[in-house]
N, C-alpha and C positions, 0 to 999 in steps of 0.2 A: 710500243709504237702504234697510236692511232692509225687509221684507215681513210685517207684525205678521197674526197671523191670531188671536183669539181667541177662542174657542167659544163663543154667544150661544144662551140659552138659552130659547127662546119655540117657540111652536107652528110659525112658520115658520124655523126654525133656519137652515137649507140654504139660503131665498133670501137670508136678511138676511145669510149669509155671501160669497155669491157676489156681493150688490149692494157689499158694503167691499171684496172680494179685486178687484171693478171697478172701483171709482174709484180705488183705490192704483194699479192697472193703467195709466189712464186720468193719473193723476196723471206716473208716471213716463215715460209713452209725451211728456208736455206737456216734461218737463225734459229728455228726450232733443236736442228744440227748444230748450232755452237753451243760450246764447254761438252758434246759427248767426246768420248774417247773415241781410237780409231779402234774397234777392234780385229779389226784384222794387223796391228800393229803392236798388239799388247802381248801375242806369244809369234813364236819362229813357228817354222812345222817341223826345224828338228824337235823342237820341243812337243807339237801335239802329234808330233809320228809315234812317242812315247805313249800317249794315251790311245792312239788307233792302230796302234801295232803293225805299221807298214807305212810305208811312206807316206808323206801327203799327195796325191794327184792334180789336186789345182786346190784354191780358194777363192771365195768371189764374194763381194759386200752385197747382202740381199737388202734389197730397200722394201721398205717401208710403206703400204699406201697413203696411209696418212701423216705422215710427219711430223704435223701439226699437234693432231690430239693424242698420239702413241708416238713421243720421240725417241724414239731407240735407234738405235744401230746397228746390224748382225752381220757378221764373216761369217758363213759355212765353208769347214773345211774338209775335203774329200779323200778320205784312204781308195788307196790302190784297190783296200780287199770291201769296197762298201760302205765301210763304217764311215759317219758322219761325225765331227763335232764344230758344234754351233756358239760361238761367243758371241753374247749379246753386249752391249753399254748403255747407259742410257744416267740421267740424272734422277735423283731422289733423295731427299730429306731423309736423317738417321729415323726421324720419328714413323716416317712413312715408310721406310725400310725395315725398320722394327715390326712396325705392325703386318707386314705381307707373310713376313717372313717368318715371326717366332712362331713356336709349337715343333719347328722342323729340328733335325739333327744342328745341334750346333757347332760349328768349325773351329777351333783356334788357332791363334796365329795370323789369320790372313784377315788383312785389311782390319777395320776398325768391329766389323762383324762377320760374319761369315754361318752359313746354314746350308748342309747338303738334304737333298730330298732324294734316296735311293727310287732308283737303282743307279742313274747316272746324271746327277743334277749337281751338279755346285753353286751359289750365289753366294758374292761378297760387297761388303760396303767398305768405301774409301772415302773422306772429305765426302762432296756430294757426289760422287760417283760409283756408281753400282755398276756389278760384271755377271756375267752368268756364262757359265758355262752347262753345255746341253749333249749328254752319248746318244746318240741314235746310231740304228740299226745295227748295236749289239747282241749276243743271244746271250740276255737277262735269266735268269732262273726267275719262275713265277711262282705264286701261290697259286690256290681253284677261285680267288676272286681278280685274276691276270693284274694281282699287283707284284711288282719287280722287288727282288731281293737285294736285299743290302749285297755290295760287292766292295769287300776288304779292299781290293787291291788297284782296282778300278776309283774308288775314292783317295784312293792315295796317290794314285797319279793327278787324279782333279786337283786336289790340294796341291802339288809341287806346284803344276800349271798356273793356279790363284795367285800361288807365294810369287810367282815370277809376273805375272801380270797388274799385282798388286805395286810390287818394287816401280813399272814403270808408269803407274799413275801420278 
């Protein structure tokens, strides 16, 4: 959708221009957000109480500053005991999907591809929609280069999470 700008011809010229060149702004910044998924609506927190081993304490959609150039989406979800997990959404082409992603642990089963990056990373592709799911503030076992170990158990709760947020895309 082009950017119409039309000369308006009154005593406050300049503002009445700058309040249309905002809402078209404001307009497109909103469609940036169609076709992503909601995800704060793609898992329950019974569901990611399972992956942060304590209840959920609240969840909240973190926005984005840009909208526009970075269209994503993110629900941070907050355990009782600190831990965080973060689902992101956001649209992308399989090809462009393909290429961020391979080289990483590959997933099977979920969505059309799937790649975890230990210690607490899941990413899946669906149609054109992409999920992430993000652990923080886990106590990760590290190497001496403070890279995070693979965690067996912990990526197998990501994976249940994926399979079930994958069904509701």
């Amino acid at each position: 959708m082009p950017i119409r700008v039309r000369p308006v011809v009154s005593s406050r010229g300049c503002l009445l221009l700058a309040a249309t060149l905002g809402v078209t702004l404001g307009t497109l910044a909103a469609r940036a957000d169609e076709g992503i998924a909601d995800p704060c609506k793609l898992v329950t927190p019974e569901e990611v109480q399972l992956v942060l081993g304590t209840p959920v304490d609240r969840s909240s959609e973190v926005h984005v500053k840009d909208a526009v150039k970075f269209p994503v989406r993110i629900c941070s979800f907050h355990g009782k005991n600190g831990k965080v997990l973060n689902v992101s959404t956001g649209v992308k082409t399989a090809a462009d999907f393909a290429t961020e992603w391979t080289g990483h642990d590959a997933i099977a089963e979920v969505g059309d591809a799937a790649f975890a990056v230990p210690p607490g990373v899941l990413v899946f592709h669906k149609g054109t929609s992409t999920c992430k799911f993000q652990a923080l503030n886990f106590d990760f076992a590290r190497d001496g280069h403070g890279r995070g170990y693979a965690d067996p158990a912990l990526a197998a709760k990501l994976k249940t999470l994926a399979l079930a947020a994958a069904a509701r895309m």
